[in-house]
C-alpha positions in Angstrom: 9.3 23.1 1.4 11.3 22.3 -1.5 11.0 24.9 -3.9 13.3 24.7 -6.9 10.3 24.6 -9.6 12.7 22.2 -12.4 14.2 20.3 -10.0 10.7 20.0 -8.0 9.4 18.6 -11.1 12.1 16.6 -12.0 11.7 15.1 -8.7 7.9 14.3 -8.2 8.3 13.2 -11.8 10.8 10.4 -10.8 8.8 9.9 -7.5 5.7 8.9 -9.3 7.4 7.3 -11.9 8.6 4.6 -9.0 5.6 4.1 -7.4 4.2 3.4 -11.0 6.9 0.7 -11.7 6.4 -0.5 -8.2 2.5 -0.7 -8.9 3.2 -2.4 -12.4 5.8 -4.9 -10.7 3.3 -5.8 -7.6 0.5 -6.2 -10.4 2.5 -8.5 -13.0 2.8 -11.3 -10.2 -0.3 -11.0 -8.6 -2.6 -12.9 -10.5 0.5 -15.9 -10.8 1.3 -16.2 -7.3 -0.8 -18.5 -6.1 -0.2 -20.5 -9.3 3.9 -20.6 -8.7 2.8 -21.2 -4.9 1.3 -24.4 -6.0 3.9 -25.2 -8.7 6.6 -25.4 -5.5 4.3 -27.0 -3.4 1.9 -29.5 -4.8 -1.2 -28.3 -2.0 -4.4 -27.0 -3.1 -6.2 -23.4 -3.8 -7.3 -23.5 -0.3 -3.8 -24.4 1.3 -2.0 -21.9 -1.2 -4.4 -19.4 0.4 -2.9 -20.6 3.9 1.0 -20.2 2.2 0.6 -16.7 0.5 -0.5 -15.6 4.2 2.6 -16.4 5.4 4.4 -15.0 2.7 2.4 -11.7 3.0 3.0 -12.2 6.9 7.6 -11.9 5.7 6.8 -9.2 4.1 4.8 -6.8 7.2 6.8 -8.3 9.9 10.2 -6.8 8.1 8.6 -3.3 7.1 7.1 -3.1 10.7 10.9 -3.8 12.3 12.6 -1.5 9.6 9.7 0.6 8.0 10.8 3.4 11.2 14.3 3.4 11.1 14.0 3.6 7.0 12.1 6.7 7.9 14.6 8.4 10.3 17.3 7.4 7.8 15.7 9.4 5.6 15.6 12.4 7.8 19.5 12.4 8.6 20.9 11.7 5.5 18.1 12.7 3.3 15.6 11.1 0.7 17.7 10.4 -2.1 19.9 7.3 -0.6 16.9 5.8 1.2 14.9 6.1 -2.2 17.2 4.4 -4.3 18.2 2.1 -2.1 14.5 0.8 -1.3 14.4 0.6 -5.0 17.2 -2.0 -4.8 15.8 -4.0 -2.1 12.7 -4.1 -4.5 14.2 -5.8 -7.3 16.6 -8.1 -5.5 13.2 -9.4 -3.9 11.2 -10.3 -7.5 14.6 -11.4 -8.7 14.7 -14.2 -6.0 11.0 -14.9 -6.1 11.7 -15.0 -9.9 14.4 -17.8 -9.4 13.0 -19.7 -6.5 13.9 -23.4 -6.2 11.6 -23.8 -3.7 8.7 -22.4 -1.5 11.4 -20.5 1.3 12.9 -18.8 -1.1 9.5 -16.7 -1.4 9.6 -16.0 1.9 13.5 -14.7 1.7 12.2 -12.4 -1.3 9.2 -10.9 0.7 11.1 -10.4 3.8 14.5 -8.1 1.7 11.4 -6.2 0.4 9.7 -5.7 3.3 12.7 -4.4 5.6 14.8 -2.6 2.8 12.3 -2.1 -0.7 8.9 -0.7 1.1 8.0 2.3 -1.7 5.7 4.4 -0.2 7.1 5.4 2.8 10.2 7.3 1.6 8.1 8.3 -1.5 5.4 10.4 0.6 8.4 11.1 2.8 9.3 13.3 -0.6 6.5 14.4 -1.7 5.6 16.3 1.7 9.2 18.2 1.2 7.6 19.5 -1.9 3.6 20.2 -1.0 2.7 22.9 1.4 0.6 21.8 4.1 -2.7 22.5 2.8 -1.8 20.5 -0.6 -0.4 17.6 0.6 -3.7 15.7 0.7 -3.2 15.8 -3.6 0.0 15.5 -3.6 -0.4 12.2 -1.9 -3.5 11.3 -3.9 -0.7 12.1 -7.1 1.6 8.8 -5.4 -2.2 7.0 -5.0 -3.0 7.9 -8.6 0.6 6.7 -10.0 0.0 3.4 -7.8 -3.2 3.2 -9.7 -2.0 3.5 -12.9 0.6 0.5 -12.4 -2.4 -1.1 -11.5 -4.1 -0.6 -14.6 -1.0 -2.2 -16.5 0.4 -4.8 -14.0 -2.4 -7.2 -13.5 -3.6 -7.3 -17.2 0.1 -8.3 -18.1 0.5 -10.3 -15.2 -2.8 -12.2 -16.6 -1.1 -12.1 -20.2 2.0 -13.3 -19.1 0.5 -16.2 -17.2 0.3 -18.1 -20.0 4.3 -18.7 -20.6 4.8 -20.0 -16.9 4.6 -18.2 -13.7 8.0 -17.6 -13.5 8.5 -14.7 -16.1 6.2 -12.0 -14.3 8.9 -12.0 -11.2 11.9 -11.4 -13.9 10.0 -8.5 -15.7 9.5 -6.8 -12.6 12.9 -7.1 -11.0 14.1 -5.8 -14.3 11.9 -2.8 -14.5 13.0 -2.0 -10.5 16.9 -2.2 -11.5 16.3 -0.4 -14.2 14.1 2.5 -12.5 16.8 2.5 -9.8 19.8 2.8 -12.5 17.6 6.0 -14.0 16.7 7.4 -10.4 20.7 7.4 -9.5 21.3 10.0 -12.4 18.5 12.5 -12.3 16.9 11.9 -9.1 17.5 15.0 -6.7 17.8 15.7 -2.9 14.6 16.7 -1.9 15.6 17.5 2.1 16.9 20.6 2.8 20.3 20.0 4.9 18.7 22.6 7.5 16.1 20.1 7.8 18.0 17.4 9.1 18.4 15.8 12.1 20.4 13.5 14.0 19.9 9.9 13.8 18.4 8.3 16.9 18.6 4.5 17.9 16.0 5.1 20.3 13.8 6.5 17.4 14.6 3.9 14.8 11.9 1.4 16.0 8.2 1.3 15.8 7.9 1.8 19.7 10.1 4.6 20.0 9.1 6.5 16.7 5.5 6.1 17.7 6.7 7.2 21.1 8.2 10.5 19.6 5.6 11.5 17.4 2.6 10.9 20.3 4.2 14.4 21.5 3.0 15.8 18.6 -0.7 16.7 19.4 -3.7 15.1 18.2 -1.8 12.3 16.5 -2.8 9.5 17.8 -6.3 9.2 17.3 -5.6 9.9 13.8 -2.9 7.5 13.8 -5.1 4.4 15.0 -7.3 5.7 12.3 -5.2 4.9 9.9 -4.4 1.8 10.9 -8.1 0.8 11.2 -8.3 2.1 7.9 -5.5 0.3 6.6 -6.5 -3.1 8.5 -10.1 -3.1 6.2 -8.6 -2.3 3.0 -5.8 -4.9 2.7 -8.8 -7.6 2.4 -8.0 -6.6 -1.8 -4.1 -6.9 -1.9 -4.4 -10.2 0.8 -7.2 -12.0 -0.4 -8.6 -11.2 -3.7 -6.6 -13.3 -6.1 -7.6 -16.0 -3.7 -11.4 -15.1 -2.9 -12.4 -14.6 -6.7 -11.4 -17.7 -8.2 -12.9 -19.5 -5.4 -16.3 -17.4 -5.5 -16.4 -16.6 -9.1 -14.3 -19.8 -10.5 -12.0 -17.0 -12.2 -8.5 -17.8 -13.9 -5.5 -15.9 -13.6 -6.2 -13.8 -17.1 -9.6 -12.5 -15.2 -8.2 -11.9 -12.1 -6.0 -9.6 -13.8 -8.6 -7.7 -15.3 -10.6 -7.0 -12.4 -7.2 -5.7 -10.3 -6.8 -3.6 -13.6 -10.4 -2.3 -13.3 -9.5 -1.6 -9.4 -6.4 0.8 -11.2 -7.9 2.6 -13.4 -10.7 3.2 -10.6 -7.9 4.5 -8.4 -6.2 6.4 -11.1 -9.4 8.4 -11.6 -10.3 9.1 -8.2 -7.0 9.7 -6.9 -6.0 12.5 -9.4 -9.0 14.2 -10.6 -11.6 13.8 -7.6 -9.8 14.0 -4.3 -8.2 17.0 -4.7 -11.4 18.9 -5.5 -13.2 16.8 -2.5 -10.3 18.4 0.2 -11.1 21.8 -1.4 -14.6 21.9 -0.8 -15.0 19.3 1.9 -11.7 18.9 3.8 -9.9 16.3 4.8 -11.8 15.0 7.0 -14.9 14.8 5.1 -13.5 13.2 2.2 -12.5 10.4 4.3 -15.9 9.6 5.9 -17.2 9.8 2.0 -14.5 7.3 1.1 -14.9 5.4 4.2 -19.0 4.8 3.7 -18.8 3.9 0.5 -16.0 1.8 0.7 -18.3 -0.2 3.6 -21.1 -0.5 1.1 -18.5 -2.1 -1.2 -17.4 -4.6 1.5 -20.9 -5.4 2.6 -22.0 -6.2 -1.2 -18.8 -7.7 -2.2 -19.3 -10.3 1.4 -22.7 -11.6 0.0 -22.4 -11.3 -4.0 -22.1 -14.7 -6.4 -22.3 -13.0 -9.6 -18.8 -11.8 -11.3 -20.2 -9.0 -13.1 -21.3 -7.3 -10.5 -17.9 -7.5 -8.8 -16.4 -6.0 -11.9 -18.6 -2.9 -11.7 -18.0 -2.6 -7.5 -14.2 -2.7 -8.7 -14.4 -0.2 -10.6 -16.7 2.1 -7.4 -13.4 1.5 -5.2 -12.1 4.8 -6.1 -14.1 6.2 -4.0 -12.9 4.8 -1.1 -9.4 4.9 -2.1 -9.9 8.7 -1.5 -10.0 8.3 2.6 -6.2 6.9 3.1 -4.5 9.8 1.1 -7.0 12.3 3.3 -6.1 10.8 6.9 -2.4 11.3 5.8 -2.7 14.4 5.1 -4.2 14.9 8.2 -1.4 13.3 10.3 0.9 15.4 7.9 -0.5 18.8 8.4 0.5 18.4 12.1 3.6 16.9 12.0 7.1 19.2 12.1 9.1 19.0 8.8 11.6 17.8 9.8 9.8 14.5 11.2 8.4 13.8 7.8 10.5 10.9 6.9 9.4 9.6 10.7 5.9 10.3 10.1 5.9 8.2 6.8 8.4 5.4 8.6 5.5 5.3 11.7 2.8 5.1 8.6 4.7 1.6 6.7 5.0 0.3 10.2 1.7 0.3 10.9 0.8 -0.6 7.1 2.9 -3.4 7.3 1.1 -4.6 11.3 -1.7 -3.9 9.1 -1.3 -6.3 6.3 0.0 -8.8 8.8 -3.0 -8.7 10.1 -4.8 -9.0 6.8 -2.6 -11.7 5.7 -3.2 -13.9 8.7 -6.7 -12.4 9.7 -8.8 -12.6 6.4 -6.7 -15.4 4.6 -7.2 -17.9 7.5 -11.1 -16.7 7.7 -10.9 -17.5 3.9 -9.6 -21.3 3.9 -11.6 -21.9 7.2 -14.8 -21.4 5.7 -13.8 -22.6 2.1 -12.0 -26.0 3.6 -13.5 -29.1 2.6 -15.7 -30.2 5.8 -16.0 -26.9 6.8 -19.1 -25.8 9.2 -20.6 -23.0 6.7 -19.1 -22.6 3.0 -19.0 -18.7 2.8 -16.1 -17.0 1.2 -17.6 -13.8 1.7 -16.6 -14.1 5.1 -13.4 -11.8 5.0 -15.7 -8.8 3.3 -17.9 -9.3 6.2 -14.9 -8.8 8.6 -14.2 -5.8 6.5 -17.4 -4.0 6.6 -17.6 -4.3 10.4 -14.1 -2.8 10.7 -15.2 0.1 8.6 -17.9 0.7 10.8 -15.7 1.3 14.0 -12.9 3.2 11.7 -15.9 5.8 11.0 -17.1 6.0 14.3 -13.5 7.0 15.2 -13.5 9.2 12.9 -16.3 10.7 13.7 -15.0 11.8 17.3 -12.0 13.4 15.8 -11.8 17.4 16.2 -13.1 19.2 13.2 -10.5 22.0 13.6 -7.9 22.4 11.8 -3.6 21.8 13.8 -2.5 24.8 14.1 -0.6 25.2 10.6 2.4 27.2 12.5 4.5 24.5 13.0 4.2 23.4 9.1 
């Protein structure tokens, strides 16, 4: 563990302060993407919905190639050069988006971010050098929590901003990444330990042979496919939402923003005040089935509800199950060597990013097919029902997983 109390703080305070800027940057041009979309294209709400799919879709299919070898980067050379070099990829992607002439260059955007600016992967990566094993479930509700809080900010700006053309979001955000990045380079510490390290592996750097690697480890793959259950049912928010409330709720951009701002501060709370206190008395694996039920309630409400109110006040419940993803981590963490962090948090944005491909394509198309004109059965609450029903077999897999504790030698 990293253990150098000033630079440990100096470090987790840079750490949080990315994810924070990355949170505020993803939430400025959320509630104006499908706008620009149509700007570029001409099409329809319901086609746009088709389009950010596919943009979504760039953005996975990179992180799922690269997301791994990111990761083992990270363990050879250390976290520092990985971490400010995702930070690069992150603005060079809104800068582009910011720019676009047309509809590919989007995709171009997503795709740099995807394989070189994914966030959260090298920043858990950092926060497990500094948590011992049996904090690390708060430490990465802390990363959680900082996501949140860019989410309080993000969307209600991005809604604000909306209103001098879709275009200046993108440029705010790329600024605020080259300018974290800039800040990062000067006070932004190694958090590896050069003992730590390991040789780089081709044969590692992949999501096949990294998942490969860490199935020796034991009992991490059933909490692995967990995860990506898990994962899978909650991108239906970051995939579909700034499509699925303006079609269900007739909501502009301004209101989108507000409820993605009521889902930050909702995180915000839950991820740094609650979950800590629920792995104390709980564990980790309780606190995840808690998240996990209510999170299915959430789904199962959201699938059938016309009122917008009401889907304010369930924004501001998903806190709760924001709780389970930082848990499960912590429970692939807790039995994973040290020096196979950076691999374990690669492995994790790989199968995020399958994950949201999945979303993206999955929920979005479900979305348009039942909101098309001529379609069968108008329901846009089909993707919440999709949702729900993936909760269900993500707790029941849960469920079977061993209540004991790994053995905390090896950490």
């Amino acid at each position: 563990m990293f253990t150098d109390p000033v630079l440990q703080k100096r470090a987790q305070r840079f750490v949080l302060l990315t994810v924070f800027i990355y949170a505020v940057g993803f939430g400025i041009i959320t509630p104006v993407l499908p706008d620009l979309i149509r700007e570029l294209t001409g099409v329809g709400l319901s086609e746009a919905t088709r389009l950010g799919a596919w943009i979504g879709a760039a953005y996975a299919i990179f992180q799922f190639l690269l997301g791994p070898m990111m990761g083992n980067l990270g363990d050879r050379f250390g976290r520092r050069p990985v971490f400010l070099f995702s930070l690069f990829g992150f603005g060079v992607d809104f800068l582009l988006m910011g720019l676009a002439p047309s509809i590919i260059w989007l995709f171009i955007g997503r795709s740099i971010a995807g394989g070189l600016g994914a966030i959260f992967g090298p920043a858990n990566a950092a926060m497990a050098d500094m948590s011992r094993a049996e904090d690390r479930a708060a430490s990465f509700g802390k990363v959680g929590a900082a996501f949140g809080l860019g989410f309080i900010l993000g969307p209600a700006m991005g809604g604000l901003l909306a209103d001098y053309g879709t275009r200046l979001p993108f440029l705010l955000a790329a600024g605020l990444a080259f300018a974290n990045g800039i800040y990062g380079y000067f006070v932004f510490p190694e958090t590896m330990p050069k003992e730590r390290q390991r040789p780089f592996e081709w044969r590692r750097a992949n999501p096949l042979g990294a998942l490969a690697n860490l199935s020796r480890i034991k009992g991490i793959l059933p909490i692995a496919s967990i995860y990506f259950l898990w994962v899978c049912t909650t991108n239906i928010y970051p995939a579909s939402w700034t499509f699925f409330a303006p079609i269900q709720f007739g909501w502009d951009s301004k209101m989108v923003g507000i409820s993605l701002t009521l889902v930050g501060v909702s995180l915000l709370l839950f991820q740094s005040l609650v979950i800590g206190r629920s792995v104390k008395r709980f564990g980790e694996r309780k606190t995840a089935i808690i998240g996990m039920s209510i999170g299915l309630v959430s789904f199962t409400i959201t699938a059938l509800l016309t009122n917008g109110t009401i889907a304010l006040l369930l924004n501001v419940l998903n806190g709760f199950s924001g709780m389970a993803l930082p848990a499960i981590n912590a429970m692939m963490s807790r039995r994973t060597p040290p020096n196979q962090q950076g691999e374990l948090q690669g492995i994790n944005g790989s199968m995020s990013a399958l994950a949201f491909l999945i979303a993206q394509l999955g929920y979005n198309n479900i979305l348009a097919t039942f909101t098309a004109d001529g379609a069968p059965i108008y329901f846009p609450g089909a993707p919440f029902l999709v949702a729900a029903a993936l909760t269900v077999a993500t707790l029941l897999s849960l469920l079977r997983v061993s209540k004991r504790d790994p053995d905390p030698g090896q950490n």
